[in-house]
C-alpha positions as CSV (number, residue, x, y, z in Angstrom):
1,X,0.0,0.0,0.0
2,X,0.9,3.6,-0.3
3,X,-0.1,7.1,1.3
4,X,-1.5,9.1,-1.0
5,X,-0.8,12.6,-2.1
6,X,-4.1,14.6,-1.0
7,X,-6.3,18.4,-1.7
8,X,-8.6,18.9,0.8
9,X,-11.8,21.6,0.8
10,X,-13.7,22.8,4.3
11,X,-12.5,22.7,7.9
12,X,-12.1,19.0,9.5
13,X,-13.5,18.2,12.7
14,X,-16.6,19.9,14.3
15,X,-18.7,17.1,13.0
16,X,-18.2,17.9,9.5
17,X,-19.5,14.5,7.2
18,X,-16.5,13.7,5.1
19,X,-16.5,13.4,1.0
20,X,-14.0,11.6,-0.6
21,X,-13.3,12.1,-4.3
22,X,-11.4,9.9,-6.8
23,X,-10.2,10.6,-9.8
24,X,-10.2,9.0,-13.1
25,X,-7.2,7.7,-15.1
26,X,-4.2,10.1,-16.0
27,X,-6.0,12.9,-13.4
28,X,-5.4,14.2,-9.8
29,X,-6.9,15.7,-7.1
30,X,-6.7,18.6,-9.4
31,X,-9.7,17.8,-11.3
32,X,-11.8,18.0,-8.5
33,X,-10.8,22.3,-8.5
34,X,-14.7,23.4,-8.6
35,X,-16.4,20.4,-7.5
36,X,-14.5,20.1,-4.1
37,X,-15.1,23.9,-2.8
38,X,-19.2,23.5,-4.1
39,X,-19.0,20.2,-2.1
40,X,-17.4,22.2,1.1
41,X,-19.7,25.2,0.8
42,X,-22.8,22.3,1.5
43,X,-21.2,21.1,5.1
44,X,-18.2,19.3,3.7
45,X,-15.2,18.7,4.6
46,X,-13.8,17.4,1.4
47,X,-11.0,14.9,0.8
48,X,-9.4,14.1,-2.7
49,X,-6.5,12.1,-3.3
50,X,-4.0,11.3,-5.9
51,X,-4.5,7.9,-6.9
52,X,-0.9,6.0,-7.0
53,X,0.9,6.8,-10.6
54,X,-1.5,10.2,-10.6
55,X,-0.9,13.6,-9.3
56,X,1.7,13.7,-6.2
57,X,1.6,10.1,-5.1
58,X,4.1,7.7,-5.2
59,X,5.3,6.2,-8.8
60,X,4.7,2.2,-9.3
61,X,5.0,-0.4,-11.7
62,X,2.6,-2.4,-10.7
63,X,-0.1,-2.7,-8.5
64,X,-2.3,-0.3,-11.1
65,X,-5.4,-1.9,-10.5
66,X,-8.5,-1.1,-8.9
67,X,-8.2,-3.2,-5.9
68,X,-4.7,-2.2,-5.2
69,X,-5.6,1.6,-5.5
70,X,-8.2,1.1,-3.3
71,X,-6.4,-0.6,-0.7
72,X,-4.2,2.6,-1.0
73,X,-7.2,5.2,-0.6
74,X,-8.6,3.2,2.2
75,X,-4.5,3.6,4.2
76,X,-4.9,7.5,2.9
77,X,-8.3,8.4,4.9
78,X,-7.6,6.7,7.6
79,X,-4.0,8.2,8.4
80,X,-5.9,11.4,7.5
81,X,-9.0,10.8,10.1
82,X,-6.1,10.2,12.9
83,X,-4.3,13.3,12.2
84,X,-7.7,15.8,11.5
85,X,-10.5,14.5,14.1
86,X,-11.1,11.7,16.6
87,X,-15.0,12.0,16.3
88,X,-15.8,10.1,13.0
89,X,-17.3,6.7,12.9
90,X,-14.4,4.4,12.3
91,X,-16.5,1.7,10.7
92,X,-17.9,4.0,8.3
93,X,-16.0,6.9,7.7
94,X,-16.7,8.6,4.8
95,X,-20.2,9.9,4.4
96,X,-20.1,10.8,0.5
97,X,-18.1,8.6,-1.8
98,X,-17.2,10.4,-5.5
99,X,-15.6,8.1,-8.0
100,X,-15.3,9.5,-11.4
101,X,-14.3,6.5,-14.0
102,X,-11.5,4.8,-12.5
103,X,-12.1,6.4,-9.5
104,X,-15.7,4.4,-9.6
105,X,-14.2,1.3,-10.1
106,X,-11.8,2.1,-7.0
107,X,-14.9,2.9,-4.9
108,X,-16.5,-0.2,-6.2
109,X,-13.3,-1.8,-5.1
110,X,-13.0,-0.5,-1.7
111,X,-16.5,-1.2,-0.9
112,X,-16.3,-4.5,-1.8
113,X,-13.4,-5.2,0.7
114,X,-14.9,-2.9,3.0
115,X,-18.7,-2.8,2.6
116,X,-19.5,0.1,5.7
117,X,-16.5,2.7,4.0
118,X,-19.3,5.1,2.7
119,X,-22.7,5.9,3.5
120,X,-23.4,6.9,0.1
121,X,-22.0,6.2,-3.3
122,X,-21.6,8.5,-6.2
123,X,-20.7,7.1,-9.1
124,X,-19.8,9.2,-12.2
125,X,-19.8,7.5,-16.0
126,X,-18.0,4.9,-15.1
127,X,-16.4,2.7,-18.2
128,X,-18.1,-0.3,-19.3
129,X,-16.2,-3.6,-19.7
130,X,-17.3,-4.2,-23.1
131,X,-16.5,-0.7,-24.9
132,X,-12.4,-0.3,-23.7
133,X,-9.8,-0.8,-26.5
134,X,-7.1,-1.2,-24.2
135,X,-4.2,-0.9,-27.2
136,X,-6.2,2.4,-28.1
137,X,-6.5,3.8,-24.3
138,X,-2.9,2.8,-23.8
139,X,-1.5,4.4,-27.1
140,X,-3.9,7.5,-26.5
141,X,-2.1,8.2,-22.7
142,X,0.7,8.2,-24.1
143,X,0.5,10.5,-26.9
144,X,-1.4,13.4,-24.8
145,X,1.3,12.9,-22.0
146,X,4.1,13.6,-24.4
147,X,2.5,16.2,-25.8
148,X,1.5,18.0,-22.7
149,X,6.0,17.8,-21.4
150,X,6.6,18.5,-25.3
151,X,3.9,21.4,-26.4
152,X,1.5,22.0,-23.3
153,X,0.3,25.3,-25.0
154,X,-0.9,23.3,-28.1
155,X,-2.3,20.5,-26.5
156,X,-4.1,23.3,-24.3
157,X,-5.3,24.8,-27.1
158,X,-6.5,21.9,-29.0
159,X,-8.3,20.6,-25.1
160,X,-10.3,24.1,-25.4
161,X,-11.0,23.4,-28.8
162,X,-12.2,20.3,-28.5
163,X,-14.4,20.8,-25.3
164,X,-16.2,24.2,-26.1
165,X,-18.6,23.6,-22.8
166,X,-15.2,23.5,-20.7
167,X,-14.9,26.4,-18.2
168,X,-12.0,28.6,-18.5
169,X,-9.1,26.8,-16.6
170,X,-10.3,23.3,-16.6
171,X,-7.8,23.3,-20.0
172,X,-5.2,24.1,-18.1
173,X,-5.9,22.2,-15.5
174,X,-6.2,18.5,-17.6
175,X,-3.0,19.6,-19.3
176,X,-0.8,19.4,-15.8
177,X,-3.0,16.4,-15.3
178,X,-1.5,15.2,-18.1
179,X,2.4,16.0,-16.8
180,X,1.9,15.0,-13.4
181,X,1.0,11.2,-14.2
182,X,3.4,8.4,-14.9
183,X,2.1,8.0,-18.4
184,X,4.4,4.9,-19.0
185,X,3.4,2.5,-16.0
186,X,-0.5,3.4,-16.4
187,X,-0.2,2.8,-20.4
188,X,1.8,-0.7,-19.7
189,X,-1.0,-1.7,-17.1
190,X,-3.7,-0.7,-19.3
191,X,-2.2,-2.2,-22.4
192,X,-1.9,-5.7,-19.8
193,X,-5.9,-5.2,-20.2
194,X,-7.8,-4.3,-16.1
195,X,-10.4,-7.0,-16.0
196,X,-13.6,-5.9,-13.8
197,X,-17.3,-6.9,-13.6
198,X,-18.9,-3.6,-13.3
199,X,-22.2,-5.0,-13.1
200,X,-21.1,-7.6,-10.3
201,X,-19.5,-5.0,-8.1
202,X,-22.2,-2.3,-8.5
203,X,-24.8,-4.9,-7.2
204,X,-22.6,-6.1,-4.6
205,X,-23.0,-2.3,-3.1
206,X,-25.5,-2.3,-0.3
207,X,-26.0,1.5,-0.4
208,X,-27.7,4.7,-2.0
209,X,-25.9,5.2,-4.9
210,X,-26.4,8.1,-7.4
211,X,-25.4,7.1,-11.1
212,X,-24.5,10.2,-12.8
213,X,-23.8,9.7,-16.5
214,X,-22.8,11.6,-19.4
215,X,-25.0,11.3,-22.9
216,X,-24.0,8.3,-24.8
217,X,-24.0,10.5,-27.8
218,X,-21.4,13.1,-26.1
219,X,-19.1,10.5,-25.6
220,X,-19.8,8.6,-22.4
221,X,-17.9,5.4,-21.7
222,X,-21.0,4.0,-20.4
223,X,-22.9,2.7,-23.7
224,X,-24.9,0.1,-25.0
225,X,-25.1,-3.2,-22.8
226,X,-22.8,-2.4,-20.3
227,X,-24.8,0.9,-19.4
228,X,-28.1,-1.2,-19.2
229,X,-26.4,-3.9,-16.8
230,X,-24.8,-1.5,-14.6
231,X,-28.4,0.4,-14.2
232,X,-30.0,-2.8,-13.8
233,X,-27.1,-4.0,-11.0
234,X,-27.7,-0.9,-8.7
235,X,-29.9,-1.7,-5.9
236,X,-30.6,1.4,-4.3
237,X,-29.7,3.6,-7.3
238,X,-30.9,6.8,-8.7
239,X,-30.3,7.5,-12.5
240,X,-29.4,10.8,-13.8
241,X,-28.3,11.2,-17.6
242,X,-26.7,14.9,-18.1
243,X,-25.8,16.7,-21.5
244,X,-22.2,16.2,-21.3
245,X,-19.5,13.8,-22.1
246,X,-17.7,11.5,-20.3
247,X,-16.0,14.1,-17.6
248,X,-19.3,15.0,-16.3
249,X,-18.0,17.4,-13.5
250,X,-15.7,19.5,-16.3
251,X,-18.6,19.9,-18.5
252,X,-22.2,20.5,-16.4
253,X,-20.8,21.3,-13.5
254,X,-24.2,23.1,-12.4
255,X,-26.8,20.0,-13.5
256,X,-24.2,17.7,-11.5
257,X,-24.8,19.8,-8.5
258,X,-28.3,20.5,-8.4
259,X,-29.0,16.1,-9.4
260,X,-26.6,15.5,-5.8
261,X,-28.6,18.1,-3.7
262,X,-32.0,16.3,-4.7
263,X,-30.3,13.0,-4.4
264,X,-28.8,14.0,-1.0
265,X,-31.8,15.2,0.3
266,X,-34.1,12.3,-0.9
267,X,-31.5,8.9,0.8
268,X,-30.7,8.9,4.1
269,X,-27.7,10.0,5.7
């Protein structure tokens, strides 16, 4: 296991509920820049980490796999619930649980290992099994992370290009995303192929859980059969479907919002 490299948003302690965010492949922390201070501004004291590879965390060749990650996040919260507060459930410790992408399918992981971690589950577009081209993915890493040491500007450019709904910064903030990652150890473990049963974990989950996905048509990687079995898997799920792509929180950062207040306020606590 390893201790993460972390961002946090809102005070600890004082009986704030924790959320804990998890980023997708090649991201950080980083990625979370509007959604973490939204998330502390509703009672949060928000924790995001660098998954291992991503960000500030240590560098691996191996261990890239969701299980593995999750067994570091899990090390990460609670070294940081002994060193903020003393008065958070240690059974369950993190009230909201944000997985975008990878980052689902590390929350899926570390629920399945540890079924009380979270008292509710977001999980944002995560990939299906059936629709990754791991050569493609692996290739495709590569080529933006050498661009974004080579020509960051460019690639900056052509991100803003590309993604006219971005805000202004969130460019600039994939593109150090980009830099930060160890582009060669996550393209050798993708190009190895991750195996996971989306559906099999998700139904696993004995917990609210909020399924926010991006339009199949704007490029979720949530399609077809796999999108149908993971909405069919969720036992205590809520669907919502925004007009976005696949980085939901980048690209309707507002409709994300207002579908986890009316989620929150609808599932226990």
């Amino acid at each position: 296991m390893a201790l993460l490299a972390t961002r946090t948003w809102g005070q600890g302690g004082g009986g704030r509920p924790l959320a804990l965010l998890v980023h997708g492949i090649t991201s950080s922390s980083r990625t979370w820049w509007r959604l973490g201070p939204a998330l502390a501004e509703r009672g949060y004291e928000v924790l995001a980490v660098d998954l291992r590879g991503h960000g500030g965390s240590p560098r691996s060749e191996h261990g890239l796999g969701p299980a593995d990650l999750a067994a570091d996040v899990a090390e990460t919260v609670a070294v940081h619930l002994d060193a903020s507060r003393s008065d958070g459930d240690a059974a369950t410790p993190v009230d909201l649980l944000v997985g975008h992408s990878l980052g689902a399918l590390v929350s899926l992981a570390l629920l399945a290992s540890r079924p009380r971690f979270a008292r509710r589950l977001l999980l944002e577009d995560p990939p299906g099994p059936l629709g990754i081209d791991w050569a493609e993915l692996a290739a495709g890493i590569e080529y933006d992370a050498d661009r974004a040491h080579r020509d960051p500007a460019a690639l900056k450019a052509d991100l803003e290009r590309e993604n006219p709904s971005w805000p202004a910064g969130e460019a600039e903030q994939r593109v150090a995303d980009m830099a930060d990652c160890d582009a060669a150890a996550i393209a050798a473990a993708v190009r190895s192929g991750i195996p996971f049963d989306l559906a099999g974990l998700a139904a696993a989950v004995q917990l609210p859980v909020l399924l926010v996905l991006a339009d199949e048509a704007a490029g979720s990687s949530l399609v077809g059969a796999d999108r149908a079995d993971l909405v069919s898997a969720v036992r205590q799920g809520t669907v919502r479907v925004l007009p976005a792509g696949h980085s939901v929180h980048r690209e309707a950062l507002d409709a994300y919002l207002l579908a986890v207040d009316e989620w929150l306020a609808a599932v226990p606590g």
